[in-house]
C-alpha positions in Angstrom: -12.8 4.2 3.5 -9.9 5.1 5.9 -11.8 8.6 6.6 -14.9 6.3 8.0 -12.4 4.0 9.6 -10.9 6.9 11.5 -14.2 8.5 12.5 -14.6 4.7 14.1 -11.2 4.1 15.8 -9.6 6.8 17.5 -6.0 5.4 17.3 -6.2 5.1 13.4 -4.3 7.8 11.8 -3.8 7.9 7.9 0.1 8.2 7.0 0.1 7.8 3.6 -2.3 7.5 0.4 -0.3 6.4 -2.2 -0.5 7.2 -6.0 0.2 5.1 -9.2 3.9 6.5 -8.6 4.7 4.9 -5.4 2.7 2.1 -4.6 5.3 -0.4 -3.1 3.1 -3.2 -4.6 2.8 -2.0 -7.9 -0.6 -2.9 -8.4 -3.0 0.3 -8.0 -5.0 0.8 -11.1 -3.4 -2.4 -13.3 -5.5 -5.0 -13.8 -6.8 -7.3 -10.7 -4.8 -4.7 -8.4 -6.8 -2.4 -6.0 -8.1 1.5 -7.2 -6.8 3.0 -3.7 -4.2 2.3 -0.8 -3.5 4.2 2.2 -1.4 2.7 4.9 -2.1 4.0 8.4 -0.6 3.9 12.2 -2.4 2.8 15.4 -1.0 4.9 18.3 -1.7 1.4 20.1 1.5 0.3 18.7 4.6 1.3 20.5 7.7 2.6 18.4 9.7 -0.2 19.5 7.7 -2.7 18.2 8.4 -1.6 14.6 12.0 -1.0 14.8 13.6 -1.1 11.4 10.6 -1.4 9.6 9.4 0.7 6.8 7.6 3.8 7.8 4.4 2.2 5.8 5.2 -1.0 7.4 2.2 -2.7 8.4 3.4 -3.9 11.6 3.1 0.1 12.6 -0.4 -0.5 11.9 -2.2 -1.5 8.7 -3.1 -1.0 5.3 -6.7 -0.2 3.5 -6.7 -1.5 -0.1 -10.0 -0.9 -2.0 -11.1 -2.9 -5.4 -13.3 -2.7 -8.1 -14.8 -5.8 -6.9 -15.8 -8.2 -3.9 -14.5 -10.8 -6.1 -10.8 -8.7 -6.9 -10.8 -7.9 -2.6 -11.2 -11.6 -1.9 -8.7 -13.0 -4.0 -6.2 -10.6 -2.6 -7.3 -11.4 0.8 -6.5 -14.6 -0.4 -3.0 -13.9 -1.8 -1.9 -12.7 1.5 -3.5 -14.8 3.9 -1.3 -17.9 1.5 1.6 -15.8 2.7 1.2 -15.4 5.8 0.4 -19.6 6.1 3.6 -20.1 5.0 5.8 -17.9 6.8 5.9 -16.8 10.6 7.6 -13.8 10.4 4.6 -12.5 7.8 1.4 -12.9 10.4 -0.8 -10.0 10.3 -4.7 -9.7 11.2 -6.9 -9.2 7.9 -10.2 -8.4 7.2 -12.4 -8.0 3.7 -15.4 -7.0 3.2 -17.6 -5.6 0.0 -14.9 -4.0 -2.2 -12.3 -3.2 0.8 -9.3 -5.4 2.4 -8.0 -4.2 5.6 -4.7 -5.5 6.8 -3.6 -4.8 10.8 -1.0 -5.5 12.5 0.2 -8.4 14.5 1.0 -5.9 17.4 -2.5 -5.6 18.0 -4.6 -7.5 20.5 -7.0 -10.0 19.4 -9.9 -7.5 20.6 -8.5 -4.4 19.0 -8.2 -5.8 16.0 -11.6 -7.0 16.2 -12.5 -3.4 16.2 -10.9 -2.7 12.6 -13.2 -6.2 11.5 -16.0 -4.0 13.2 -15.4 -0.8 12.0 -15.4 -2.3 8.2 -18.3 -4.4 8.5 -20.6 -1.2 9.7 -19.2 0.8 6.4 -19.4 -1.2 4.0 -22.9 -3.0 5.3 
């Protein structure tokens, strides 16, 4: 997934594709949790916008988290978007489609982040 999303956005560039070992969420491969996870940057995004954030911080960016299911990708997409309701400092732009949930940062415009809603939609059908 994050190899078609980078053929489709130029600025996308993978930083990391985590493992059982090192997801920050611990959910990869338990049950209801996603079967992949690879956070990525948008050169869009200046440095100082992400300050003291994590490297894998999706304000620097996003996230792609793939599921064994529409169903599992939906109540994720869910779980987050309950979060971010509730809090201001947690906003974020997400986007779910198929088996995938793509999460992009704040930082973005309204129309580039469109793109990522785009992008998705044309790989997944």
């Amino acid at each position: 997934m994050s190899d078609e999303l980078a053929k489709a956005i130029p600025s996308f560039k993978t930083f990391r594709v985590y493992t059982e070992a090192d997801d920050p969420n611990k959910l990869m491969g338990r049950p209801g949790g996603y079967t992949s996870k690879t956070a990525f940057y948008d050169s869009r995004i200046s440095k100082d916008a992400a300050v003291g954030a994590r490297d894998d911080a999706i304000i620097r960016g996003g996230s792609v988290e793939v599921f064994e299911s529409a169903e599992l990708a939906i109540k994720r997409y869910e779980y987050v978007k309950a979060i971010a309701e509730s809090s201001s400092l947690f906003t974020e732009y997400d986007y779910v489609s198929g088996t995938a949930l793509v999460r992009v940062s704040k930082e973005l415009t309204p129309t580039q982040a469109r793109e990522y809603e785009a992008a998705l939609k044309e790989i997944t059908g």
